[in-house]
N, C-alpha and C positions, 0 to 999 in steps of 0.2 A: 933634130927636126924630123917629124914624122911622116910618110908619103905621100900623107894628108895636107899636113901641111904646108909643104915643098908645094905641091897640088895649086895648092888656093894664093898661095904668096905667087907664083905665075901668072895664073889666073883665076881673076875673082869670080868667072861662076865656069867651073873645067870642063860641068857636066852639061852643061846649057841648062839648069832646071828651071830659068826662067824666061826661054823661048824657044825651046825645043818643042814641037808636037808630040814627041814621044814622051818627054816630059811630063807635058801639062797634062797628058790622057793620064800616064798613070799618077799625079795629083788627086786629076777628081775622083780618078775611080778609087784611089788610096781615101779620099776623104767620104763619099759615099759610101764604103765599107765600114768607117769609123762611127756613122748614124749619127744625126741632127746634134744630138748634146741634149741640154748642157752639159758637162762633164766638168763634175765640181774638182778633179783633179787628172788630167793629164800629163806622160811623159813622152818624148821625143827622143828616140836614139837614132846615136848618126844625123844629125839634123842639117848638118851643113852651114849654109847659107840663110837658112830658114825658110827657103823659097814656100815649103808645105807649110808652115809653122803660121807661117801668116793669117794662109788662109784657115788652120784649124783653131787660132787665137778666138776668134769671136765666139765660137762653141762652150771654151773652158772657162771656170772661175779661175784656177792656177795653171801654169802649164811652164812645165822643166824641159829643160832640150838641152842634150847632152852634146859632145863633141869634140873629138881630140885637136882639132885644129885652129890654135889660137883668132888666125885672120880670118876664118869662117866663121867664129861667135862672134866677133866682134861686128862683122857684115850682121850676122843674124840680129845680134842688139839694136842696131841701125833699124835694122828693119821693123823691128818690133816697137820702137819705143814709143809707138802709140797705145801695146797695150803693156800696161805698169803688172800686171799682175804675172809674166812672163818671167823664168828663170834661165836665161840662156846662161850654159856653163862651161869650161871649160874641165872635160872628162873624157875618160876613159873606160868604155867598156870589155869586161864586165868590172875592172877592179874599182871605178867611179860610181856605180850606182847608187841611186839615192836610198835613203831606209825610209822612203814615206809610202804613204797609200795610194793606188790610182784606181779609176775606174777605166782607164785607157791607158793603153802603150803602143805607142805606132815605133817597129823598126822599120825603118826602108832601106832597104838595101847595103845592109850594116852585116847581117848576120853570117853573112856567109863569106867574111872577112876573119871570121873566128878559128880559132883553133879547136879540136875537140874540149878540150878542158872549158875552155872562156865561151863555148856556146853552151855545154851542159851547166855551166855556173849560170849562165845568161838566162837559159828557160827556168831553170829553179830560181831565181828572183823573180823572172814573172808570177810564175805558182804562188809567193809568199807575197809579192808586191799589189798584185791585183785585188780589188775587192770581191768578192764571189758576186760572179755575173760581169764581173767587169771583162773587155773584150782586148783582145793583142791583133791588132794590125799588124802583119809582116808581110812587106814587098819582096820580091827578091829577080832580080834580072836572070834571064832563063841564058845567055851568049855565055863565053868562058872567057877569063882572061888570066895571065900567069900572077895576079896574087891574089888572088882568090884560093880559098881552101876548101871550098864542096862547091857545089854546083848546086842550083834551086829546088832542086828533086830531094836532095838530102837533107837541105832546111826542114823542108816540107814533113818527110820522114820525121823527121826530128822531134818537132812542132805536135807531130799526131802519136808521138812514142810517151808524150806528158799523160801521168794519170790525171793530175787537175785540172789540164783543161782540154776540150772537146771544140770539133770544130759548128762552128754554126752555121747550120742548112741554108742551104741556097743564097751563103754570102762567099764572095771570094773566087776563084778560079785562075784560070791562064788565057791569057791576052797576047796580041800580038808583042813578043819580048819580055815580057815580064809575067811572074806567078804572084798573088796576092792568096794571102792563107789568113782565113779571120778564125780567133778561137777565143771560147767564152771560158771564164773560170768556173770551175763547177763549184755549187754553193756547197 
């Protein structure tokens, strides 16, 4: 069982994503960084619960949300299954990635759970999975905690070390507790 797992099999939402204020700020501002849509494909890593997934469901024609934690897809399917065109899955990244196209990839708060290998593997799928111009949402909590493996500065570093994609002007920044990094695929 994975820490994730363990996690959600306790409790069904660990993080409060669905009434925490700190939460729901960084929702909308994660989903206002994503832009109105449509977005005839979207993906989800770390999705959780779905709590974002919801609300960025009406944007997408498809939308994949990935997630190693059995009881969290399953919550997430629940939540979803008003919209049919929704792939909640049960994954792991980076070795679960999908091989399809997206014009959007929202991580929240996923990446910095990475090892160096599985986050360099991780932005290289985005470079090849995005469509040019398509945009990567990454959230990342600015606090530390002992299983984390970088801290939000170093996502960020990370993020802006991609030759293919560039960040996009005047979207994104740092908020009380949380960094949001939006970056566009160069065509």
């Amino acid at each position: 069982m994975s820490a994730f797992e363990a996690r959600y099999a306790a409790d069904p939402d660990p993080w409060r994503t669905l009434t925490d204020p700190y939460e729901l700020d960084k929702a909308r501002r994660t989903l206002d960084a994503c832009g109105p849509g449509p977005f005839a494909a979207a993906c989800e890593l770390g999705a959780g619960i779905g709590a974002l997934t919801v609300r960025l469901a009406p944007r997408c024609r498809t939308l994949v949300t990935l997630d190693d934690a059995p009881t969290a897809v399953a919550a997430a399917r629940r939540r979803l299954a008003a919209f049919p065109y929704t792939q909640p899955r049960v994954a792991r990244v980076p070795d679960d990635l999908p091989s399809a196209l997206f014009d959007l990839v929202v991580a929240s708060e996923i990446l910095y759970y990475l090892d160096d290998g599985a986050l360099l593997t991780t932005v290289a799928w985005a470079e090849t999975a995005l469509v040019p111009g398509g945009r990567l949402v990454a959230v990342h909590w600015t606090g530390s905690a002992p299983d984390l493996r970088r801290d939000a500065g170093d996502v960020t570093a990370e993020l802006r070390a991609s030759r293919r994609l560039r960040p996009v002007p005047g979207a994104g920044g740092t908020f009380p507790g949380f960094r949001l990094d939006v970056l566009e695929r160069v065509r």
